[in-house]
C-alpha positions as CSV (number, residue, x, y, z in Angstrom):
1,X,-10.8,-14.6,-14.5
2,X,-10.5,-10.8,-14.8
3,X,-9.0,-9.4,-17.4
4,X,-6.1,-7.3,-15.6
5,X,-3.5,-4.6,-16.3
6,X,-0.1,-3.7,-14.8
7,X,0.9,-0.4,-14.4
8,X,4.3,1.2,-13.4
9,X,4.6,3.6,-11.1
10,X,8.0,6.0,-11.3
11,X,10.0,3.8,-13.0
12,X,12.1,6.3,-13.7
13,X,15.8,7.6,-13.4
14,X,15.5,9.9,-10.6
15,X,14.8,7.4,-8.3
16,X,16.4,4.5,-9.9
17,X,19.8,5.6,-11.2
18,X,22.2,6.1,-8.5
19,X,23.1,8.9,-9.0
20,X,19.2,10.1,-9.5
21,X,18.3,13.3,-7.5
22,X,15.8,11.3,-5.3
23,X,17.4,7.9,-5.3
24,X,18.4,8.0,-1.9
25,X,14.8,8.0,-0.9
26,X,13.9,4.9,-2.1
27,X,18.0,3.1,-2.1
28,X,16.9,1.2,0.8
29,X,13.7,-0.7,-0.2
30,X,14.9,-0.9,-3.7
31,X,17.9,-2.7,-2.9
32,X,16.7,-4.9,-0.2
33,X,13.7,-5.8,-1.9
34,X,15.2,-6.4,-5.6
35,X,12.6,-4.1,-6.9
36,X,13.3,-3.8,-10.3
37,X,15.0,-7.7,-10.9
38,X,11.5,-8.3,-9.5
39,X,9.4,-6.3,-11.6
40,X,11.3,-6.8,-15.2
41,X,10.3,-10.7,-14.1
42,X,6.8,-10.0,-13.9
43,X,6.7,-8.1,-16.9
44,X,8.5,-10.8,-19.2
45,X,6.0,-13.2,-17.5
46,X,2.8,-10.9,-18.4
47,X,4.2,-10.4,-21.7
48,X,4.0,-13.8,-22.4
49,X,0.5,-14.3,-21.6
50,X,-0.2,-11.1,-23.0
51,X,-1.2,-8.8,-19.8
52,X,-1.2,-5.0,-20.8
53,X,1.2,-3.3,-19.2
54,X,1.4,0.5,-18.9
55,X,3.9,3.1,-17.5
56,X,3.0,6.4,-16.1
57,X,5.7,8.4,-15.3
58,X,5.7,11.9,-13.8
59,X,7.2,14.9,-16.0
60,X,6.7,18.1,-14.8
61,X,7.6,21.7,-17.4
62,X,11.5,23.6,-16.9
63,X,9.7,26.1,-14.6
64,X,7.1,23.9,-12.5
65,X,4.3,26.3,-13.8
66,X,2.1,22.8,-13.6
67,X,2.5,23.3,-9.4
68,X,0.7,25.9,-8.1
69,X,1.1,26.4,-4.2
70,X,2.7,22.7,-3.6
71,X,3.1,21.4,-0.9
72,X,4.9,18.0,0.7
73,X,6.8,15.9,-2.0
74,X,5.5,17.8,-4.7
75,X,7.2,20.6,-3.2
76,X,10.4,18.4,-2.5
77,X,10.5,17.6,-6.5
78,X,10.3,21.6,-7.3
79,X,13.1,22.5,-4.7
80,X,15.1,20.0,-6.1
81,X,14.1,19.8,-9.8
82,X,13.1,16.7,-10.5
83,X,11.4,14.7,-12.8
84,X,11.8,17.9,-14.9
85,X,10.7,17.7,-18.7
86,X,13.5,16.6,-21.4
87,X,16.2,16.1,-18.4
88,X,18.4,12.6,-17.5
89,X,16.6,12.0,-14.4
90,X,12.8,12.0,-16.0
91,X,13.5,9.5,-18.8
92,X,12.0,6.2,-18.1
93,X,14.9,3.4,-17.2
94,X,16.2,1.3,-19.8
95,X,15.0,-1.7,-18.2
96,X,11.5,-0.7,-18.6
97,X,11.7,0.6,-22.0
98,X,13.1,-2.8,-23.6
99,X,10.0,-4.0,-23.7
100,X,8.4,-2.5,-26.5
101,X,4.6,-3.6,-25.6
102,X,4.3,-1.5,-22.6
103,X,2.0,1.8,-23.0
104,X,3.4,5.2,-21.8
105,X,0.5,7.4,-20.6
106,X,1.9,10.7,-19.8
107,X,0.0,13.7,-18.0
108,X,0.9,12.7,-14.8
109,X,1.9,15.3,-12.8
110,X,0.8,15.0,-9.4
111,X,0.3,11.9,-7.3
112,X,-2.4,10.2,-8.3
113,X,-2.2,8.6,-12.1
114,X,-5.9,8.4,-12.9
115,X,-5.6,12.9,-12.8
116,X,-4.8,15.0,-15.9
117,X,-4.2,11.3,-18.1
118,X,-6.4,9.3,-19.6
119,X,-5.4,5.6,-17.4
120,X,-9.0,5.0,-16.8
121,X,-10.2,5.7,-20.4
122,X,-7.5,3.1,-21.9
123,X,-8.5,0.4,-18.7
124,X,-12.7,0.7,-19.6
125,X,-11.7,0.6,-23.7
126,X,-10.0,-2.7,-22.8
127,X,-12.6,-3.6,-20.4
128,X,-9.6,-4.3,-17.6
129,X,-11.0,-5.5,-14.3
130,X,-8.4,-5.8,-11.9
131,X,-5.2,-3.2,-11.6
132,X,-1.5,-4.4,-10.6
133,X,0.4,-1.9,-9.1
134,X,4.5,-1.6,-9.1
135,X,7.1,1.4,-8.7
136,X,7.4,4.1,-6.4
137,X,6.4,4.9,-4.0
138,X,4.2,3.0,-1.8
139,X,2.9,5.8,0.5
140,X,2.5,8.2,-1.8
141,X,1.9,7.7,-5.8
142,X,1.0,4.0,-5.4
143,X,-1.3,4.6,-2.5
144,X,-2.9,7.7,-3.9
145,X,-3.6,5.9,-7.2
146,X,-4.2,2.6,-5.6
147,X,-7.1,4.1,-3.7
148,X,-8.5,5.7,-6.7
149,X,-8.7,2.5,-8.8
150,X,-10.4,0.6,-6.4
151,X,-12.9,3.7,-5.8
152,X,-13.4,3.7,-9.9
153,X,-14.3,-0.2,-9.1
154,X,-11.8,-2.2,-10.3
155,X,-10.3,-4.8,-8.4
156,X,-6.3,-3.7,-7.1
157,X,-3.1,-5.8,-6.7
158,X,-0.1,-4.8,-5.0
159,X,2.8,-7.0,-5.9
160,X,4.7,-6.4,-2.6
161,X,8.3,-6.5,-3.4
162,X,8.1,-4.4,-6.6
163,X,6.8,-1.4,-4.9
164,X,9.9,1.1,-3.2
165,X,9.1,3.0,0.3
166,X,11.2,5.5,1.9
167,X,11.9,3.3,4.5
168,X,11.1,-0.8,5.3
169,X,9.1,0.4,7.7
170,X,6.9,2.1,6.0
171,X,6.9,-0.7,3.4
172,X,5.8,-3.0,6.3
173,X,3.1,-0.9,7.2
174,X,1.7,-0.5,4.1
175,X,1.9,-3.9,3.0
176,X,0.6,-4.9,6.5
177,X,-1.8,-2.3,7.5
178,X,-3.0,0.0,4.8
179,X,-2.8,-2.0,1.5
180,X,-5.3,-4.9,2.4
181,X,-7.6,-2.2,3.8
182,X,-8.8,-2.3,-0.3
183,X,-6.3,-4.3,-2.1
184,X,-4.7,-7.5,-2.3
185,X,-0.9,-7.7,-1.6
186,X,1.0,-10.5,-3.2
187,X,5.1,-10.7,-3.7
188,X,6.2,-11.1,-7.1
189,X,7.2,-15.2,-6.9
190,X,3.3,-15.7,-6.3
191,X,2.2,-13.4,-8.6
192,X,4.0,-14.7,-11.2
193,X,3.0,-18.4,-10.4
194,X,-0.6,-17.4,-9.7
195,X,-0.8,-15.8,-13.0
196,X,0.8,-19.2,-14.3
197,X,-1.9,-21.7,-13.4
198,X,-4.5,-19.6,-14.2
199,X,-3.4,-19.2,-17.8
200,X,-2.3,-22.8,-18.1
């Protein structure tokens, strides 16, 4: 069995809280999906059998000085400042942070979490094999990082209803056409009993 981590993706208030700057980018998936009922099950059932869990959010300085030239949804986040450092909407949600054994690696501040943090340091240290993705959003941070992990070698999971898109059909897409290109896409209910068996 690999040995396997979960990490969580923009778990954080500006796209979750309603009234976060950018939650009306991801309202649709995340309601129709149940992404975050979803996830918080599959981290109470990881923390049972002791899977680490990590959390990468994004935080970018007051004035953005991190961007240089951006373009796309980094550009987006500048024009409307968010995910901006010691503000509401860049605080992690509070149903991610009751559960006190999840690692926060910060640095991110771009799309792809293995750049400017040290994810891949913390995975090799604790010899993790196999990545589980969740959080938002599937087209850009997951995919970007997704991509990277399984070019680093490890082995990635996408647990498709715990991943947000802009729209479901993009989430279809991905989940259809782009994901199993280099990952394996599961929904949460399988995941979770998958995970199960194999410790039992």
């Amino acid at each position: 069995m690999k040995k396997k981590a979960i990490i969580l993706i923009g778990f954080q208030k500006d796209y979750f809280n309603k009234d976060g700057i950018l939650h009306g980018v991801v309202e649709e998936s995340l309601n129709q999906l149940n992404v975050l009922d979803k996830t918080v099950n599959v981290i109470k059932s990881a923390t049972e059998d002791d899977t680490m869990i990590i959390s990468t959010p994004i935080i970018f300085s007051e004035n953005y000085n991190e961007l240089v030239n951006p373009v796309g949804i980094l550009s987006t986040i500048k024009d409307v400042g968010a995910f901006k450092a010691n503000e509401e909407g860049s605080k992690t949600i509070e149903s991610i942070t009751q559960f006190k054994n999840i690692i926060k690696i910060p640095g991110k501040q771009g799309l792809n979490a293995f750049i400017n943090t040290n994810l891949e340091q913390v995975l090799r240290d604790n010899k993790i094999e196999e990545v589980v993705f969740a959080g938002c959003v599937c087209s850009i941070c997951i995919d970007s990082t997704g991509r990277s992990a399984a070019e680093k070698g490890f082995a990635v999971t996408m647990i498709s209803d715990c991943i947000s898109s802009r729209t479901m059909f993009e989430h279809q897409f991905y989940m259809e056409e782009v994901f199993p290109l280099y990952a394996k896409v599961i929904n949460a209910t399988d995941f979770i009993e998958e995970t199960t068996l194999i410790t039992e």
